[in-house]
N, C-alpha and C positions, 0 to 999 in steps of 0.2 A: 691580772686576775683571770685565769681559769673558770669555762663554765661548758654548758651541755645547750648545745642549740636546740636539740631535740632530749630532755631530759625523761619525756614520756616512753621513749624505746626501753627503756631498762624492764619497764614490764614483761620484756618479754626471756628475763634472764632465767625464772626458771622452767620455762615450757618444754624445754627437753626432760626433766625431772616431772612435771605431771604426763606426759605422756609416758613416759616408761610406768609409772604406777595406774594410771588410767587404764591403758588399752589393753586388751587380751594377751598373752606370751601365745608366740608362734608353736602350734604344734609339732613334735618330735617326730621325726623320720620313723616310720613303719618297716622298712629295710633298709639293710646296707648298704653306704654308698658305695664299699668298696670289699670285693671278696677276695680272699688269700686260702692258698692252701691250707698255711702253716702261722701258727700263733709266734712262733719260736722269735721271729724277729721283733716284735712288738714290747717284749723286757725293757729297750728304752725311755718306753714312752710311759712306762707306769709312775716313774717317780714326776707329778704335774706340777710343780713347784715352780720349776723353772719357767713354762707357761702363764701359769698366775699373774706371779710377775710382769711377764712382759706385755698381757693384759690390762693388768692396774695403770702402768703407763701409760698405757697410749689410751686407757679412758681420762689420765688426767691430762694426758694432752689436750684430748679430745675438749675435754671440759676450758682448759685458758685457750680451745680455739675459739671457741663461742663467746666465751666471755669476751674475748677481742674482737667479735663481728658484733655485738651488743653496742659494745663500746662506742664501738664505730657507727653504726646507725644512730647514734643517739649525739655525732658531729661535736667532739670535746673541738674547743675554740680558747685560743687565749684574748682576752679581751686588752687592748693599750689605753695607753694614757689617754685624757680628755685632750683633743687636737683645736685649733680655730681653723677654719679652714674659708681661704680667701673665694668670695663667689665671683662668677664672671662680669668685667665693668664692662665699659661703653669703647666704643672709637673715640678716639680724640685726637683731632689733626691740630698741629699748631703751625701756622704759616705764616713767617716774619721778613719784612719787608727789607731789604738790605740797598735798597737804593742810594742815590749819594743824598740827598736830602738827609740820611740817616746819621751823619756826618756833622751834623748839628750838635755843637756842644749846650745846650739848654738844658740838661741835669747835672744833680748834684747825687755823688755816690761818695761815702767814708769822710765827707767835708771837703769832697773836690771836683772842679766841674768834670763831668765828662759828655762822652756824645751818647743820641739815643743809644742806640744799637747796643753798649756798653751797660747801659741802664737794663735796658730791656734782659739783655743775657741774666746780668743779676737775678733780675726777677722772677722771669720763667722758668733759670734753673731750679729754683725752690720750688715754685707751682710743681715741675715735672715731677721731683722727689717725692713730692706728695700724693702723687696719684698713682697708688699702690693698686691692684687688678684692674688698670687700665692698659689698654693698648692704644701707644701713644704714635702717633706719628708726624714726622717733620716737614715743613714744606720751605722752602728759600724761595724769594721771589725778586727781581726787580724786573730788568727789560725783559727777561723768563721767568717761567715756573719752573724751580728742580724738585724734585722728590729726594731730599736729603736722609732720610730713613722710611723706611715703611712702618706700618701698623706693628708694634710689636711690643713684649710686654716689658722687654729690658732698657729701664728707664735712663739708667746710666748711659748707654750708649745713646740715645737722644740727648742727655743732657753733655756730651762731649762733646758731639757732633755741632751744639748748636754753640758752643761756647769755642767755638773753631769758626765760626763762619766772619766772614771781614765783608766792609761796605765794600761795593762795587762787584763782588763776584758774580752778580748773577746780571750786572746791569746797571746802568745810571739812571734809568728810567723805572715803571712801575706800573704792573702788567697784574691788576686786581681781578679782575677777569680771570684773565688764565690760570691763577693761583685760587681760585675758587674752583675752577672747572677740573685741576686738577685732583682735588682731593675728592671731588662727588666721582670722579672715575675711577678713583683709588679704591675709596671706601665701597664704590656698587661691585667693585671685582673682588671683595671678602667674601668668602664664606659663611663668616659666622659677622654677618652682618643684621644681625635680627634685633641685635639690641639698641641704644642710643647711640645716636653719629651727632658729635658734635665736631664743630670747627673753630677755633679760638683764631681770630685773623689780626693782625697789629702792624698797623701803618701810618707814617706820619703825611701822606701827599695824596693827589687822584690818580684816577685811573690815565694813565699818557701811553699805554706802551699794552701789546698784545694783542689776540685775535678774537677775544668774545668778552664785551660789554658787561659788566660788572651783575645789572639785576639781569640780564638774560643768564649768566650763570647763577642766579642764588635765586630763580625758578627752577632751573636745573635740580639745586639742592632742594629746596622744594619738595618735587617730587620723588626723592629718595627720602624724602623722612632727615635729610642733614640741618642741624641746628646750627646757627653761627650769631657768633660772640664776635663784635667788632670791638677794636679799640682805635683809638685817632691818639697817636703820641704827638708828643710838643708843647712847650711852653707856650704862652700865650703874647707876653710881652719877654724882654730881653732887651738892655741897655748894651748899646756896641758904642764903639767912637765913631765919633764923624769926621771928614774931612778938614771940616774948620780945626779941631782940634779938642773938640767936647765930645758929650756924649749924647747921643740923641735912643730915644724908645724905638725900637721898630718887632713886628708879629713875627716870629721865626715860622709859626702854622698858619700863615696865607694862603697855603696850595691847602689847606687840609678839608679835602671834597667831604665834608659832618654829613651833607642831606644823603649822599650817595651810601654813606656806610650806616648811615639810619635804615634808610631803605633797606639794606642788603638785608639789615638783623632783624627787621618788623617781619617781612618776606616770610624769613624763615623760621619764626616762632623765637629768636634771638632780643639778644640788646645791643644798645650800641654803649659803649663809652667811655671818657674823655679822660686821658693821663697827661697834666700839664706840671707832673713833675716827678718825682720818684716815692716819695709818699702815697700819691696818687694813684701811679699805677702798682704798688702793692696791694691797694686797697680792692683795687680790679678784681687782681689775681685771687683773693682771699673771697671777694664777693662770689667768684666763678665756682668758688670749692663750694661757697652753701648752695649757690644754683644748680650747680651737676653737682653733687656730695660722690664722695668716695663711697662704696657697698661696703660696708661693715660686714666683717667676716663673721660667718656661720660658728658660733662655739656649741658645745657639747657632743660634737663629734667623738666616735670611739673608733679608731682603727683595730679590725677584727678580724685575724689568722687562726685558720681552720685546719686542725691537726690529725683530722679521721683518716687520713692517708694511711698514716702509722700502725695503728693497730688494724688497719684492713689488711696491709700489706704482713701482719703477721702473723694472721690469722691464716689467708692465705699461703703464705710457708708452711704454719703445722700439719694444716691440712693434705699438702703435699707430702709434709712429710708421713703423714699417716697412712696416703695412698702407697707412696713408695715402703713403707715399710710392709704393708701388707700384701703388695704384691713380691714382694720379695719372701715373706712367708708360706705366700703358697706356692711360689716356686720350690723353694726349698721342701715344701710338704709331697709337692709330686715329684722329684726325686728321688725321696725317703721311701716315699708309696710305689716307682715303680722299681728300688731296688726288694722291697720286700715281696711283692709278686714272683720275683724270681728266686727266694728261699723254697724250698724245700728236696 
C-alpha cells in the first residue's frame, strides 16, 4: 500500500502559480542592453517562433521539477504487510550435571529403561525449542564447570550441543558451586543483561567436587538479579537383584543433597523441584514455560520504505538540466551578439 507521510506538503503545489499572478511583473529596461551600428544582422531573429518554443519547454520542465520536489516533501512511502515481530526474552543458562551418578538407569523413555542424562537430553531438547527470543545458554558440569555454549539466540545449536554431551566428560564427581558461579560470570559479562537472568540447574547428587560452595555462589547470583530453577533428578525407590538371588528395594537418590538445592532456589527468588521419573520431569519443564513464559511477539507491525529519494533525485536532474540549458543559451546569445557588433 502506497501512501504520503507528509500528505500536507502538496499545499504547497500551486504557490509558484499564485506568485506569478499575485506579485507585481518586473519593470522593462529604459535602455539598451546592447548597441549595434547596424540593424542588418538582426533579420534572424525576427521570425520568434523558434524561441517560444523552446520557452514553453523548459516552463514545462520547470513545472514536473516542482511537482517532483512537492512530491518529495510530502515522503511517498510504501507501506508492507502486517509483520509479528519477536520482542527481546531473558538469559537462560541451562546447566546439566553429567556426573557418573547420571549413569543411573532409573527412567523410562519410548517403554525402555534408560539413564538420567538420556531422559533429561529428551526433555530439555523440547524446553530449548520452545523458547523462541530467548538467549539460551549451555553449561556441562561434573568435577568442572564448561561453558558448552554461550548466551545466544540459536537454539538448535544448544540443542545439539547438548544432545552430544556423554556422562563423565566433565568429571565423575559434581562441582554445584562452580556451575553456578559460572553462569553469574557469564551472564554479568552480557551486555544486554538488563532483562531476566534465569538459571535452570538439574542434578541428581551434592555438591563433592569444586572450588566455591553451592549457597556462597547463589548469593553471588543473588546479587546479579539471577533466578535459578533447581531440579533433583532420580527415582526414589528402584528394585535391583540381590546377591542371594532376589530382588531387594534400594533409593537410587541417596546422594540427592534436596535441602541444599532448596536453598540455592529460595536464595534466589527460584524453586526447587523433584523429577522422580520422566513424566515428572516433563511436567518441570512445562511448569518453567508458565513461570518464565516466552514474550509473545509484538503484532501489528508494518514495515515502512520511504521512496522520496526518487523524485528528489529527479527533480534535481531537471533542474540541472534547466541550468545547463540556459547557460548554454547565453553563450550562444553572446556569440550571436558579439558577431553582430562587428557588421557594419
Amino acid at each position: 500500500m502506497w501512501s504520503l507521510a507528509w500528505p500536507w506538503a502538496l499545499l504547497a503545489l500551486p504557490l509558484p502559480f499564485l506568485f506569478r499572478y499575485l506579485l507585481p511583473e518586473a519593470k522593462g529596461l529604459e535602455e539598451a542592453g546592447l548597441r549595434v551600428p547596424s540593424m542588418a544582422g538582426f533579420s534572424t531573429l525576427r521570425d520568434r517562433s523558434g524561441a517560444e518554443k523552446m520557452l514553453n519547454w523548459r516552463f514545462w520542465v520547470a513545472v514536473l521539477a516542482w511537482l517532483l520536489l512537492v512530491v518529495a516533501a510530502a515522503r511517498p512511502e510504501r507501506i508492507g504487510d502486517e509483520l509479528d515481530v519477536p520482542v527481546a526474552g531473558r538469559n537462560l543458562m541451562l546447566a546439566v550435571d553429567l556426573s557418573g551418578s547420571m549413569d543411573q538407569k532409573d527412567f523410562e523413555l519410548g517403554g525402555r529403561r534408560v539413564d538420567r542424562l538420556t531422559a533429561t537430553k529428551a526433555v530439555a531438547s523440547d524446553f530449548i525449542v520452545r523458547r523462541e527470543g530467548d538467549r539460551i545458554g549451555l553449561i556441562l558440569f561434573g568435577e568442572r564447570a564448561y561453558l558448552q555454549v554461550p548466551l545466544t539466540l540459536d537454539r538448535e545449536t544448544v540443542k545439539v550441543l547438548l544432545l552430544e554431551a556423554f556422562i563423565n566428560l566433565a568429571g565423575e564427581k559434581t562441582a554445584i558451586g562452580d556451575a553456578i558461579t559460572l553462569a553469574v560470570r557469564r551472564i554479568h559479562e552480557q551486555e544486554e543483561s538488563q532483562g531476566e537472568q534465569v538459571l535452570v540447574l538439574l542434578t541428581d547428587g551434592a555438591n563433592t567436587a569444586g572450588e566455591v560452595e553451592p549457597l556462597k555462589a547463589a548469593e553471588l547470583a543473588q546479587q546479579i538479579g539471577l533466578r535459578i530453577y533447581t531440579i533433583g533428578i532420580g527415582a526414589e525407590q528402584l528394585d535391583v537383584s540381590s546377591l542371594a538371588g532376589g530382588r531387594r528395594r534400594i533409593n537410587p537418590s541417596a546422594d540427592l543433597d534436596e535441602d541444599a538445592l532448596t536453598a540455592i532456589a529460595q536464595l534466589t527468588g527460584g524453586r526447587y523441584f523433584r523429577a522422580t521419573d520422566t513424566a515428572s520431569l516433563q511436567d518441570i519443564y512445562k511448569l518453567l514455560d508458565e513461570l518464565e513464559p516466552v514474550e509473545e511477539p509484538e503484532s501489528g507491525f508494518r514495515p515502512v520504505k520511504s521512496y522520496y529519494a526518487w523524485p528528489l533525485g529527479l527533480a534535481v536532474g531537471l533542474v540541472a538540466l534547466l541550468c545547463v540549458v540556459a547557460l548554454l543559451q547565453r553563450f550562444l546569445l553572446q556569440r550571436r551578439a558579439e558577431a553582430l557588433t562587428g557588421v557594419g
